[in-house]
C-alpha positions as CSV (number, residue, x, y, z in Angstrom):
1,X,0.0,0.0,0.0
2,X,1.6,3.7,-1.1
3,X,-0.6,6.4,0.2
4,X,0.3,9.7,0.4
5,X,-1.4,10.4,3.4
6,X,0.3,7.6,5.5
7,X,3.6,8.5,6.8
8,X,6.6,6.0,5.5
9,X,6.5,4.7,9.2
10,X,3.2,4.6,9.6
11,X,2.8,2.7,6.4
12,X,5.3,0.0,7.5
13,X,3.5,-0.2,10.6
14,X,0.0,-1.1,8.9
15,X,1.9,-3.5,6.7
16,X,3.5,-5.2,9.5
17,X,0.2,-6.0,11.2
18,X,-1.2,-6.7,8.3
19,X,0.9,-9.4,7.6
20,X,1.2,-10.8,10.5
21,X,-2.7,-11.4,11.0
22,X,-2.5,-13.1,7.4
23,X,0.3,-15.5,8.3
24,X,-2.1,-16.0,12.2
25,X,-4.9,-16.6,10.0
26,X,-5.0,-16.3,6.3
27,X,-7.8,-13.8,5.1
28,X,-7.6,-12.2,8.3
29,X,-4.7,-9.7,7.1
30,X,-7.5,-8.8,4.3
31,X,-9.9,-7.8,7.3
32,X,-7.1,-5.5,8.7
33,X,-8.6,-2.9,5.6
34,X,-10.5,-1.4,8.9
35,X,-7.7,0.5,9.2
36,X,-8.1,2.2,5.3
37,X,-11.6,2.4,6.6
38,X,-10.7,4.3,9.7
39,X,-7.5,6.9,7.4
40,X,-11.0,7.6,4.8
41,X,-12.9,8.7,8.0
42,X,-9.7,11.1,9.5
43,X,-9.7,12.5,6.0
44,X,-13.2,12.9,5.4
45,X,-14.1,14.4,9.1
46,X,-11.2,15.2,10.4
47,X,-12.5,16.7,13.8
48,X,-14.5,13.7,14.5
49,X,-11.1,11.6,15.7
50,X,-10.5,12.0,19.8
51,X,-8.1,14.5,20.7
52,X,-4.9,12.9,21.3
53,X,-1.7,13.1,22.5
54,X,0.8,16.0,21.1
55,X,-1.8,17.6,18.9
56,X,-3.1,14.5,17.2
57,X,-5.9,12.8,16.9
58,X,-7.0,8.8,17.1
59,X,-9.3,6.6,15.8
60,X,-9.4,3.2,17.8
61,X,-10.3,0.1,15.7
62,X,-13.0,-1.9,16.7
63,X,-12.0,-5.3,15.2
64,X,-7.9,-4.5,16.3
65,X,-6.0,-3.7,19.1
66,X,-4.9,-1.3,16.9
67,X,-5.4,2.9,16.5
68,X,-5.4,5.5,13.8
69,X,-3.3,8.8,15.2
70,X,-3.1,11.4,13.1
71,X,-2.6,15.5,12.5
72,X,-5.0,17.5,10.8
73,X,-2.9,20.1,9.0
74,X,-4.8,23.5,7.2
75,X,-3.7,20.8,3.8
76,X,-4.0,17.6,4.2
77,X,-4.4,15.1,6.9
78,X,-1.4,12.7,8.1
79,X,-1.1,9.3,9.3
80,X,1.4,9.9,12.3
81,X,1.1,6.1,13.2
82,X,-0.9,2.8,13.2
83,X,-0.1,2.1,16.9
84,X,-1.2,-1.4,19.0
85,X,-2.9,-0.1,22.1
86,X,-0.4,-2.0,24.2
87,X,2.6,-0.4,22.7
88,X,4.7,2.6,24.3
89,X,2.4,5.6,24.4
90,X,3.5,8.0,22.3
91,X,6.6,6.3,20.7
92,X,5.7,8.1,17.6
93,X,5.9,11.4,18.2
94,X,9.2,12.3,16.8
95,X,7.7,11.8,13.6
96,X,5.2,14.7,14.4
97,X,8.9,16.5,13.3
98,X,8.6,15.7,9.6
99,X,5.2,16.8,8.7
100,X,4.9,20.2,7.5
């Protein structure tokens, strides 16, 4: 998956998982779309993501331990990170750096 409005780490995130639930169960990395789901949503209503940490905004999956966190910026909107809930809270906002 390329998309623009996934940042590189982010998008190496959401392909981890994603492969990892295929090789758990095959068909169930094809499920893990929730999260393309969930990046239409932060781009189509922004605001409607919970205020998060550092300026973001999140969208938790319902299916995934798994949440959306992004920036809305006056441009575009940015996929800061696909983050497991169980992970190191705010691991990823370094990357907050590289967004304009």
């Amino acid at each position: 998956m390329t998309d623009d409005r996934f940042l590189a780490a982010a998008e190496r995130e959401f392909a981890r998982a994603a492969d990892r639930y295929q090789r758990e169960q095959p068909g169930l990395g094809d499920v893990f779309d929730a999260v393309k789901e969930a990046a239409e949503r932060a781009v189509m209503y922004p605001e409607r993501g919970n205020p998060y940490f550092f300026g973001t905004r999140r969208i938790i999956l319902s299916r995934f331990p798994y949440s959306l966190v992004y920036v809305v910026r006056p441009i575009r909107t940015v996929i800061v990170a696909v983050a497991h809930q169980r992970r190191r809270t705010g691991y990823w906002r370094k990357r907050l750096r590289s967004i304009h």
